[in-house]
N, CA, C, O and CB atoms as a CASP TS submission, in Angstrom:
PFRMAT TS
TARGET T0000
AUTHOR 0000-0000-0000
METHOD Language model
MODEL 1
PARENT N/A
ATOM      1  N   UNK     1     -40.579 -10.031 125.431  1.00  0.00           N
ATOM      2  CA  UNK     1     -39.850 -10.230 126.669  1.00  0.00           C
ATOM      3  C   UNK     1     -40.098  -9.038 127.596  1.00  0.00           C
ATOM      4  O   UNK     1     -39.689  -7.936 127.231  1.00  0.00           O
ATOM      5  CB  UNK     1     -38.334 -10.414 126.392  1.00  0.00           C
ATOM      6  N   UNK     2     -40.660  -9.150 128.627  1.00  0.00           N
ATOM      7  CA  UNK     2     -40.581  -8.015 129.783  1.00  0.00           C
ATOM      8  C   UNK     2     -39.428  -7.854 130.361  1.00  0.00           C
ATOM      9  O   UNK     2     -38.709  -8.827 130.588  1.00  0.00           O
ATOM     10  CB  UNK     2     -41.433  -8.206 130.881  1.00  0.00           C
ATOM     11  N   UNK     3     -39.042  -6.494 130.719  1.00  0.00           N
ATOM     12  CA  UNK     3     -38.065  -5.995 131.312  1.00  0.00           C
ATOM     13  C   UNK     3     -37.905  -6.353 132.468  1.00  0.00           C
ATOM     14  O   UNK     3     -38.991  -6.580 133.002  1.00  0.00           O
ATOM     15  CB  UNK     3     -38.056  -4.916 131.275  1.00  0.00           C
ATOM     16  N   UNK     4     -36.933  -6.537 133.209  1.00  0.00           N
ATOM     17  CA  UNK     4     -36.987  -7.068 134.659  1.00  0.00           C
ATOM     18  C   UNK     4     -37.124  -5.966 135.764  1.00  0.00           C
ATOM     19  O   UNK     4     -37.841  -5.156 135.176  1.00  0.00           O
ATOM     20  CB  UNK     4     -35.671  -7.885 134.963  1.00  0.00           C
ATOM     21  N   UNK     5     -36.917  -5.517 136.814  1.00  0.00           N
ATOM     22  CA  UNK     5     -37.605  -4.720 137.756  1.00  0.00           C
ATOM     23  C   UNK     5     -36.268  -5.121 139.201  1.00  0.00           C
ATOM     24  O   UNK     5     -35.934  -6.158 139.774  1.00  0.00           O
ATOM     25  CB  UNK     5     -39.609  -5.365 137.970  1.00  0.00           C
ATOM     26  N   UNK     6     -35.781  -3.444 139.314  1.00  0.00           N
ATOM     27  CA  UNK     6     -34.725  -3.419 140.199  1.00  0.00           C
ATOM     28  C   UNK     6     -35.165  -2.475 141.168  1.00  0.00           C
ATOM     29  O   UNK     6     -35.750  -1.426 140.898  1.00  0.00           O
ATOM     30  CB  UNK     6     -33.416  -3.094 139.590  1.00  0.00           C
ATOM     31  N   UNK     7     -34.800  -2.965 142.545  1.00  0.00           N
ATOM     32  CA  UNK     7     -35.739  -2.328 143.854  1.00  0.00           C
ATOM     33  C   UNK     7     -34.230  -2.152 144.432  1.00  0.00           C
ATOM     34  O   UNK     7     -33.346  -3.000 144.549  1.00  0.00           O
ATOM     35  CB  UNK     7     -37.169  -3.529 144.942  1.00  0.00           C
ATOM     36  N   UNK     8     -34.231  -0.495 144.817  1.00  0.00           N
ATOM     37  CA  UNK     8     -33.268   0.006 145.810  1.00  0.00           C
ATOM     38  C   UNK     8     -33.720  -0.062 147.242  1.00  0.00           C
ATOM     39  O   UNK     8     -33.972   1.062 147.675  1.00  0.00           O
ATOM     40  CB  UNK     8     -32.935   1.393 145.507  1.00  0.00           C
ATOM     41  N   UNK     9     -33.844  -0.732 147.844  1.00  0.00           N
ATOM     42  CA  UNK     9     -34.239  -0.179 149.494  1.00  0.00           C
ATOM     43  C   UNK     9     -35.187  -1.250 149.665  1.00  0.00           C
ATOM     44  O   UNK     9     -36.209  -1.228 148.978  1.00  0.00           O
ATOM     45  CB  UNK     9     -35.034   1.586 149.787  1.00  0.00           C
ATOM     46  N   UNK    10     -34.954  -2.362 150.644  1.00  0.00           N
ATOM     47  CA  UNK    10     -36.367  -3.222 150.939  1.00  0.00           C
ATOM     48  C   UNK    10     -36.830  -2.670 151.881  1.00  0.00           C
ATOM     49  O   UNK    10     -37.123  -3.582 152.654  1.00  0.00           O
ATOM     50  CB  UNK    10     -36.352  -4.705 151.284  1.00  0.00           C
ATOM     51  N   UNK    11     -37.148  -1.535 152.424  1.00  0.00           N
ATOM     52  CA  UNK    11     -37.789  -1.053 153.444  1.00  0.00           C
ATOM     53  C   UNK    11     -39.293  -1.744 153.047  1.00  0.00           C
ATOM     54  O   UNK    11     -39.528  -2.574 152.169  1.00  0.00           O
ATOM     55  CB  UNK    11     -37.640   0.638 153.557  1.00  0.00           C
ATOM     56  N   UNK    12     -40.069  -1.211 153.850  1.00  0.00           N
ATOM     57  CA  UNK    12     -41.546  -0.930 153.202  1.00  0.00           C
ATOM     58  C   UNK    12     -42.081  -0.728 152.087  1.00  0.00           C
ATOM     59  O   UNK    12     -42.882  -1.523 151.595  1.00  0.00           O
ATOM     60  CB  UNK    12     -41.989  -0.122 153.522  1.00  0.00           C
ATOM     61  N   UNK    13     -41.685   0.453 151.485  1.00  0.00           N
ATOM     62  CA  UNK    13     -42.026   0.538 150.146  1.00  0.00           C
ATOM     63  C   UNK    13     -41.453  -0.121 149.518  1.00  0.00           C
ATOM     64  O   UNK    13     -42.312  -0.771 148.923  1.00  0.00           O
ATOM     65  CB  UNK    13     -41.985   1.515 149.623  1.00  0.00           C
ATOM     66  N   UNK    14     -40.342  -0.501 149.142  1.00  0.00           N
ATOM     67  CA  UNK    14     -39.701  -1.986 148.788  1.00  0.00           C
ATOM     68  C   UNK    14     -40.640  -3.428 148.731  1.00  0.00           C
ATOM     69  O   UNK    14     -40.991  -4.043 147.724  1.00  0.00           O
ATOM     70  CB  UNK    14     -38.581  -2.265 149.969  1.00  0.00           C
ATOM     71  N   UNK    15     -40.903  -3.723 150.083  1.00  0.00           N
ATOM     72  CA  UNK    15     -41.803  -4.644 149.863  1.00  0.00           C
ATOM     73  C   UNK    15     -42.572  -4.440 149.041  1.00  0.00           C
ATOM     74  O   UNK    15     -42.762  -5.017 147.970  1.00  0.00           O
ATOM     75  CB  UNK    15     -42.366  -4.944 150.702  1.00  0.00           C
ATOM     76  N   UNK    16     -43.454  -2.924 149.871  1.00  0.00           N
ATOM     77  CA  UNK    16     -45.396  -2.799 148.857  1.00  0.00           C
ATOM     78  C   UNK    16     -45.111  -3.048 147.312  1.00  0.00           C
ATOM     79  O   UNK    16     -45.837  -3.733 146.592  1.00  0.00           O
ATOM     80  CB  UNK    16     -46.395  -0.677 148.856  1.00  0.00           C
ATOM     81  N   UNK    17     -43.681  -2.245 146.807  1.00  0.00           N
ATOM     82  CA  UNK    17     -43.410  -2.732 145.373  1.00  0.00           C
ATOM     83  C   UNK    17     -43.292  -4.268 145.329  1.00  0.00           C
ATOM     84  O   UNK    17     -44.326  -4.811 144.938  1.00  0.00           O
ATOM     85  CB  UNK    17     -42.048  -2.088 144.791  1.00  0.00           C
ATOM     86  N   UNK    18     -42.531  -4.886 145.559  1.00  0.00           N
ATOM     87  CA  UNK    18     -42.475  -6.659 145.427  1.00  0.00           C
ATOM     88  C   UNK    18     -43.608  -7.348 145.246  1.00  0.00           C
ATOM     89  O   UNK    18     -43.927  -8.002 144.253  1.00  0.00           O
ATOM     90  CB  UNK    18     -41.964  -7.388 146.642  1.00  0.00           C
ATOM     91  N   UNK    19     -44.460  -7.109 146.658  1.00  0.00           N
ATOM     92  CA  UNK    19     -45.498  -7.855 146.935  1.00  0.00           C
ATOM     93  C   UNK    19     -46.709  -7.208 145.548  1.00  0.00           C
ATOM     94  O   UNK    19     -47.451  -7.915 144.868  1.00  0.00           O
ATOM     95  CB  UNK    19     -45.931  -7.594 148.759  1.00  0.00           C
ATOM     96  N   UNK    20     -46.595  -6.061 145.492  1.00  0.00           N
ATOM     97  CA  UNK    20     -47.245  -5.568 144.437  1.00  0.00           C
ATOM     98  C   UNK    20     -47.231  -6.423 142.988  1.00  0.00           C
ATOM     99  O   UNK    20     -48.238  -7.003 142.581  1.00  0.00           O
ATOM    100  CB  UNK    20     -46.679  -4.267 144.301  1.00  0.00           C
ATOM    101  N   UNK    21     -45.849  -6.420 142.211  1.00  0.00           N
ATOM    102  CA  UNK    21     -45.529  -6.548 141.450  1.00  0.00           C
ATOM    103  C   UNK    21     -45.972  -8.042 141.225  1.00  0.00           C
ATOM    104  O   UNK    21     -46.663  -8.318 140.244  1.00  0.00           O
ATOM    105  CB  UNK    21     -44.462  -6.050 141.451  1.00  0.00           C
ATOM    106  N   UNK    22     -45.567  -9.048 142.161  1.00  0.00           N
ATOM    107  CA  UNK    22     -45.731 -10.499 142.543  1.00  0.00           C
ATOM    108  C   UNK    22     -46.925 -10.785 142.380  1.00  0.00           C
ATOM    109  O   UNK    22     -47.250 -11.564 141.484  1.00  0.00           O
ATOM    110  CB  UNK    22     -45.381 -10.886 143.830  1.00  0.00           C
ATOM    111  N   UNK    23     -48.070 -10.074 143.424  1.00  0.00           N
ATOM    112  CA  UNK    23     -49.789 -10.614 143.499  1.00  0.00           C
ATOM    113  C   UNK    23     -50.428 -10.216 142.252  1.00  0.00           C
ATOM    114  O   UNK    23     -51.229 -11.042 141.813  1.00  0.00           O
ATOM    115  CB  UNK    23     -50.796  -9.858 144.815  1.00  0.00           C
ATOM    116  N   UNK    24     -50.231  -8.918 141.430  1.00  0.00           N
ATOM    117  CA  UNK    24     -50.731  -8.623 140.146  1.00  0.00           C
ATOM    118  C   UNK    24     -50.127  -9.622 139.117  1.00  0.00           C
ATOM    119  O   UNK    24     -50.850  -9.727 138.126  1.00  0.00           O
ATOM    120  CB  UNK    24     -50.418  -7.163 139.785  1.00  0.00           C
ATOM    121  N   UNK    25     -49.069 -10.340 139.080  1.00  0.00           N
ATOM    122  CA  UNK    25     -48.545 -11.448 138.130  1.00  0.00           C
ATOM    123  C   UNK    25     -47.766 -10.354 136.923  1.00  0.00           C
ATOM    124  O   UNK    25     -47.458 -10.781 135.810  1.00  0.00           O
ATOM    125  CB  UNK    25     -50.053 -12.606 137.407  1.00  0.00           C
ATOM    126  N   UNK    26     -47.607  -9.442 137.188  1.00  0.00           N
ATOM    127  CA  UNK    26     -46.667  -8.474 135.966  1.00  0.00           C
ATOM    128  C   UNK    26     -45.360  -9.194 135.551  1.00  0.00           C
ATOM    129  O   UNK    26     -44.950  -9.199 134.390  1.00  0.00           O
ATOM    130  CB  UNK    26     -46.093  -6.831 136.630  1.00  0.00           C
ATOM    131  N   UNK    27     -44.890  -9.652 136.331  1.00  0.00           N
ATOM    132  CA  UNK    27     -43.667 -10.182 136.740  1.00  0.00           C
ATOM    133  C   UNK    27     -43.896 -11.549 137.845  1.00  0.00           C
ATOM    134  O   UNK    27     -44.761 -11.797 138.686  1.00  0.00           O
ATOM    135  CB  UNK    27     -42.831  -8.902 137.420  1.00  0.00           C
ATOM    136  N   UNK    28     -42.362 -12.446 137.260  1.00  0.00           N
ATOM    137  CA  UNK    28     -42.005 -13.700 138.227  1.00  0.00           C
ATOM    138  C   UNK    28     -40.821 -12.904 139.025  1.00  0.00           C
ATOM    139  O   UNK    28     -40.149 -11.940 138.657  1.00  0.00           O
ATOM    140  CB  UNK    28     -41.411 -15.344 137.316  1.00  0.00           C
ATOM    141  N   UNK    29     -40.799 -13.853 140.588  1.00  0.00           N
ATOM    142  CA  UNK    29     -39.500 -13.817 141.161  1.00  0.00           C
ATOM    143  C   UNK    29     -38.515 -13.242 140.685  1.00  0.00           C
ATOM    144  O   UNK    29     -37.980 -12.164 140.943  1.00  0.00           O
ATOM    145  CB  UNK    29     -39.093 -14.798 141.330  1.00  0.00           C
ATOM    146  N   UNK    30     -38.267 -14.183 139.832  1.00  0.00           N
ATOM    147  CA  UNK    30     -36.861 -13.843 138.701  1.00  0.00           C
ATOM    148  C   UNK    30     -36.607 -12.890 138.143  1.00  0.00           C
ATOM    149  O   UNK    30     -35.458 -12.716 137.737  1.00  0.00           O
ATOM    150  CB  UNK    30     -36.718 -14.455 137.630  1.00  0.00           C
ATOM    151  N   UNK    31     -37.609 -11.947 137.938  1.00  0.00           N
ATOM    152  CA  UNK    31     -37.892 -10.767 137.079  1.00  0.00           C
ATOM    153  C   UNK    31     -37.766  -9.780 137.951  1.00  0.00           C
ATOM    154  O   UNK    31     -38.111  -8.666 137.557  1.00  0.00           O
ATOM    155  CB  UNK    31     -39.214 -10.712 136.369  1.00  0.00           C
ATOM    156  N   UNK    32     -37.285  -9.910 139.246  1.00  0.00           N
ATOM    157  CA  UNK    32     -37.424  -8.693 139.847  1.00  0.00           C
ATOM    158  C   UNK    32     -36.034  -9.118 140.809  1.00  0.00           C
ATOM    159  O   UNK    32     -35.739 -10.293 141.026  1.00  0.00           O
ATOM    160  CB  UNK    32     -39.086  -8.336 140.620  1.00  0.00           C
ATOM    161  N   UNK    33     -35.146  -7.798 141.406  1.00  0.00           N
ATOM    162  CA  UNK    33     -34.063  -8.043 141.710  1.00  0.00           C
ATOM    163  C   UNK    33     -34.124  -6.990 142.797  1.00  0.00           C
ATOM    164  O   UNK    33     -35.058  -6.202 142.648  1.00  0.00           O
ATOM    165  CB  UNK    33     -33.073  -8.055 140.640  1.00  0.00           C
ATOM    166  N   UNK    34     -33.284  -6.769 143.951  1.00  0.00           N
ATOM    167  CA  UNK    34     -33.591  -5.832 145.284  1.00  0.00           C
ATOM    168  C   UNK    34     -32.652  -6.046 145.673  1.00  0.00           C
ATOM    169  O   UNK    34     -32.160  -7.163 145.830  1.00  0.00           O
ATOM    170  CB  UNK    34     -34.651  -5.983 146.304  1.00  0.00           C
ATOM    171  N   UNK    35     -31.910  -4.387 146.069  1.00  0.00           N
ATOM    172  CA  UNK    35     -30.554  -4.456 147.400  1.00  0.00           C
ATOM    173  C   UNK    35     -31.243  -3.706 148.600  1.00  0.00           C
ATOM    174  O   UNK    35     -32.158  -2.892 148.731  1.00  0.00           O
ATOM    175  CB  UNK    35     -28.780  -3.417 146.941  1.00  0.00           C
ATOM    176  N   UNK    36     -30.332  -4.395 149.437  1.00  0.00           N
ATOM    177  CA  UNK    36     -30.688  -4.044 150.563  1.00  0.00           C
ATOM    178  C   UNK    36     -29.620  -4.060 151.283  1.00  0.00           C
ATOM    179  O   UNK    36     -28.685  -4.744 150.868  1.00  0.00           O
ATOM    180  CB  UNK    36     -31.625  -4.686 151.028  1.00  0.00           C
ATOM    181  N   UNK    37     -29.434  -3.164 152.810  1.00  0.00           N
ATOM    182  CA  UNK    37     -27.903  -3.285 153.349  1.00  0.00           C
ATOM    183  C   UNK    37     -28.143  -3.902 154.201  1.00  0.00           C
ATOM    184  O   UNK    37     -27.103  -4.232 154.771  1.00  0.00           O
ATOM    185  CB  UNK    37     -27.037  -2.185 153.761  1.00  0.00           C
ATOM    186  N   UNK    38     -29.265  -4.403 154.803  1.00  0.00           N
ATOM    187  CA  UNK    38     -29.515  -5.152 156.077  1.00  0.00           C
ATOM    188  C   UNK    38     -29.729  -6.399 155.517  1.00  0.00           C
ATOM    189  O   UNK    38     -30.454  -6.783 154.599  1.00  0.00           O
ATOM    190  CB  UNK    38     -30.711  -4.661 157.015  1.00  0.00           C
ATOM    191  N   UNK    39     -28.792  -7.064 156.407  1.00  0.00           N
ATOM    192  CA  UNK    39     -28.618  -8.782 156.340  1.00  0.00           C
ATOM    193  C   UNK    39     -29.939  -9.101 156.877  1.00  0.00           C
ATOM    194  O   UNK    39     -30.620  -9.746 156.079  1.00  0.00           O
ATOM    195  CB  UNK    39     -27.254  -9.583 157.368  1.00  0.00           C
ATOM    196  N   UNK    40     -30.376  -8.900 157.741  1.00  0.00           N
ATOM    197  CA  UNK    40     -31.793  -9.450 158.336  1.00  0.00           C
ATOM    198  C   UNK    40     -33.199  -9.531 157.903  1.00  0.00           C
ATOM    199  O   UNK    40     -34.117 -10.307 158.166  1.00  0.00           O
ATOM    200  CB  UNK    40     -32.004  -8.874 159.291  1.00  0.00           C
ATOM    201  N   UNK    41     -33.062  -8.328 157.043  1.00  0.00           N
ATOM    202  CA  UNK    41     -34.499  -7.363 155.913  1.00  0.00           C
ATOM    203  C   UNK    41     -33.965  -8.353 154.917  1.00  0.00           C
ATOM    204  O   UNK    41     -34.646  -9.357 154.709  1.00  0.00           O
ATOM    205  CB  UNK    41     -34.390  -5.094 155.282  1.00  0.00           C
ATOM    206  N   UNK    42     -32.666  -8.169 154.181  1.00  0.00           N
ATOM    207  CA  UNK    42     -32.946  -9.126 152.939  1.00  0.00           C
ATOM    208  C   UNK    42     -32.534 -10.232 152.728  1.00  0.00           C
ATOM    209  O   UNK    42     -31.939 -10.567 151.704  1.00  0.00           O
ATOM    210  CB  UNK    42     -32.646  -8.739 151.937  1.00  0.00           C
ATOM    211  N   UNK    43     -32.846 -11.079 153.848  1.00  0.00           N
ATOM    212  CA  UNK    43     -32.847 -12.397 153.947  1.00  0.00           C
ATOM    213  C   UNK    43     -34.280 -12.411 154.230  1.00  0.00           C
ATOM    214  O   UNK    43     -34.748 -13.427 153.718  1.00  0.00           O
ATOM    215  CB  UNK    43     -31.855 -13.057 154.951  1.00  0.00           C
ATOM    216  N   UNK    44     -35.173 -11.734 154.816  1.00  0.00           N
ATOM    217  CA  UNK    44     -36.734 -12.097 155.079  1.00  0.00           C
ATOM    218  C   UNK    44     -37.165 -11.755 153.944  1.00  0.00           C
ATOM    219  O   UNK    44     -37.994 -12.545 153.492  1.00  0.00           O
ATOM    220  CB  UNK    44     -37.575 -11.390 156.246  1.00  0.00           C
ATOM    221  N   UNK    45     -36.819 -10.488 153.012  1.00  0.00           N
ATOM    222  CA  UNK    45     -37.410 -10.260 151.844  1.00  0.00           C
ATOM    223  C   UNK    45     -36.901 -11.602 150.986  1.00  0.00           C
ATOM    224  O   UNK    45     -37.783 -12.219 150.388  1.00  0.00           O
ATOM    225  CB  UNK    45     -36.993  -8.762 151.249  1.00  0.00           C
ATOM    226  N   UNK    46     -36.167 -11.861 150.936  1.00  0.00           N
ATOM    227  CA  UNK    46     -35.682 -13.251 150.051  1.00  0.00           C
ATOM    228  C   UNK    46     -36.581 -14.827 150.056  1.00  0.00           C
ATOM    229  O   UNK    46     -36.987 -15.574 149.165  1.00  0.00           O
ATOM    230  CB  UNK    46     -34.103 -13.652 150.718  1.00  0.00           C
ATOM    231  N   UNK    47     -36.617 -14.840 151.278  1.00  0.00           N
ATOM    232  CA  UNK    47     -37.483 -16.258 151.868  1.00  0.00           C
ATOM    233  C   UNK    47     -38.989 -16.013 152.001  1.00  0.00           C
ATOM    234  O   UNK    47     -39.833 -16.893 152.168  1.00  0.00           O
ATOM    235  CB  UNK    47     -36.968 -16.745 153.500  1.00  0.00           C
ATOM    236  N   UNK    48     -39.238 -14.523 151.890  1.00  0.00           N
ATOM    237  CA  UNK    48     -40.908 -14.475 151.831  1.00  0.00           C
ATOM    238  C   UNK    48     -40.831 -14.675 150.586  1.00  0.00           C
ATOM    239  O   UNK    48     -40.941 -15.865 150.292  1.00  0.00           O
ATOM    240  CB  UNK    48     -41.856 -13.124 152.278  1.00  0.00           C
ATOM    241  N   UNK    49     -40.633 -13.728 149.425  1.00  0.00           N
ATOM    242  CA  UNK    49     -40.928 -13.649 147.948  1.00  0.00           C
ATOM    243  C   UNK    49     -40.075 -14.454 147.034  1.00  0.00           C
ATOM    244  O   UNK    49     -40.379 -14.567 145.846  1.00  0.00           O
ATOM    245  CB  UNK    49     -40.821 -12.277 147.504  1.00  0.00           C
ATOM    246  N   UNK    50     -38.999 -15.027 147.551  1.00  0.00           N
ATOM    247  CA  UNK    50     -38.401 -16.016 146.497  1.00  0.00           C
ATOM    248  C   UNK    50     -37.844 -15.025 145.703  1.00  0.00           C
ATOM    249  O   UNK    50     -37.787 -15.357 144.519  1.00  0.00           O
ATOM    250  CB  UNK    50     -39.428 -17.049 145.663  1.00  0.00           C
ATOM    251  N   UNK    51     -37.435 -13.969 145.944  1.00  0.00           N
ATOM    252  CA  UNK    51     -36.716 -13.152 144.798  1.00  0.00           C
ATOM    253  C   UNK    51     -35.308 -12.984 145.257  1.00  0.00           C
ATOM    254  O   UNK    51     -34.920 -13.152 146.413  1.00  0.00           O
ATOM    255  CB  UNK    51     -37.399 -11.646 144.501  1.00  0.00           C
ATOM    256  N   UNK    52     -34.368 -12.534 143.930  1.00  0.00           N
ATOM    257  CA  UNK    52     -32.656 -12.709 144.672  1.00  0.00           C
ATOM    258  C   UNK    52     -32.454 -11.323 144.664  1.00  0.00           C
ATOM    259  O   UNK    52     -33.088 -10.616 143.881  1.00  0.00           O
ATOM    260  CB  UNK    52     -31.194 -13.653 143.694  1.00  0.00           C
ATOM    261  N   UNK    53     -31.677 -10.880 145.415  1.00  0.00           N
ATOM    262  CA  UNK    53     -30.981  -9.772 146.255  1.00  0.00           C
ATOM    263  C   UNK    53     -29.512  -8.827 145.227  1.00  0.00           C
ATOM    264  O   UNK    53     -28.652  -9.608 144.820  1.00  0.00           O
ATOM    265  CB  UNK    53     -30.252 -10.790 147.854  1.00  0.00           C
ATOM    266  N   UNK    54     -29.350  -7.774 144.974  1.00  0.00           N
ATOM    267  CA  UNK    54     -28.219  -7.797 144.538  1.00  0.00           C
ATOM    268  C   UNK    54     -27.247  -7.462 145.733  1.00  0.00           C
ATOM    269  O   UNK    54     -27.533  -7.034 146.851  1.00  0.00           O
ATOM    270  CB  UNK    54     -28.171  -6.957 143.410  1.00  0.00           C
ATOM    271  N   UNK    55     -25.952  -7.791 145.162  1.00  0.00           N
ATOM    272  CA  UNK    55     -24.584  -7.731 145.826  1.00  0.00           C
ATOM    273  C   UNK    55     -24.480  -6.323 146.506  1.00  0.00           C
ATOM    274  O   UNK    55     -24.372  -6.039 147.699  1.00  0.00           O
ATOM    275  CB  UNK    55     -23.340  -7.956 144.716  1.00  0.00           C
ATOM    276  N   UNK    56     -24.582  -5.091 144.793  1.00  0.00           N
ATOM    277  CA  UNK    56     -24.539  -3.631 145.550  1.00  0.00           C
ATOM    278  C   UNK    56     -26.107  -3.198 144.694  1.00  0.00           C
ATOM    279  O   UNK    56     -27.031  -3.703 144.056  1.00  0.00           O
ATOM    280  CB  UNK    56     -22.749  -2.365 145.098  1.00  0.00           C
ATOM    281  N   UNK    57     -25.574  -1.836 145.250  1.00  0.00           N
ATOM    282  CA  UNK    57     -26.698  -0.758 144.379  1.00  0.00           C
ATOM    283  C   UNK    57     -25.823  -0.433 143.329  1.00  0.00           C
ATOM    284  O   UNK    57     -26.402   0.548 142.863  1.00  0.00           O
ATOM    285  CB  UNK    57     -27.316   0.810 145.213  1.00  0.00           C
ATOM    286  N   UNK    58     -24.843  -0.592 142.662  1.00  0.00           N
ATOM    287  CA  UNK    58     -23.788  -0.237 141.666  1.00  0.00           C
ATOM    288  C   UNK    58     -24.493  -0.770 140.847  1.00  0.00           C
ATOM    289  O   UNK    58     -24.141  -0.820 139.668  1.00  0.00           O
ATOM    290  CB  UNK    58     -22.328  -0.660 141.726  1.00  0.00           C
TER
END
C-alpha cells in the first residue's frame, strides 16, 4: 500500500507537486490531499486534478 501525500499551500509549488506526482503515476487523485485558504485556488486546484482539499492544515 503507498502512503498517501499531503500538500500545505496550493500556490505554485503546490501545484508543480500535484501535477508532478499525478503525470509520473506515483500516486492517484485519491492519494494525494491539499489545503489551501483560498476558495478560488482550491476550487481550480480541485476541478483541474480531481484531488480533494482538506478542511484545515490541523
Amino acid at each position: 500500500m503507498r502512503k498517501p501525500l499531503g500538500i500545505i499551500g496550493g500556490g505554485n509549488m503546490g501545484e508543480a507537486l500535484i501535477a508532478g506526482v499525478l503525470q509520473s503515476g506515483l500516486l492517484s487523485p485519491e492519494e494525494i490531499q491539499f489545503y489551501e485558504p483560498r476558495m478560488e485556488r482550491r476550487d481550480y486546484l480541485r476541478d483541474k486534478y480531481r484531488v480533494p482539499s482538506a478542511k484545515s492544515n490541523g
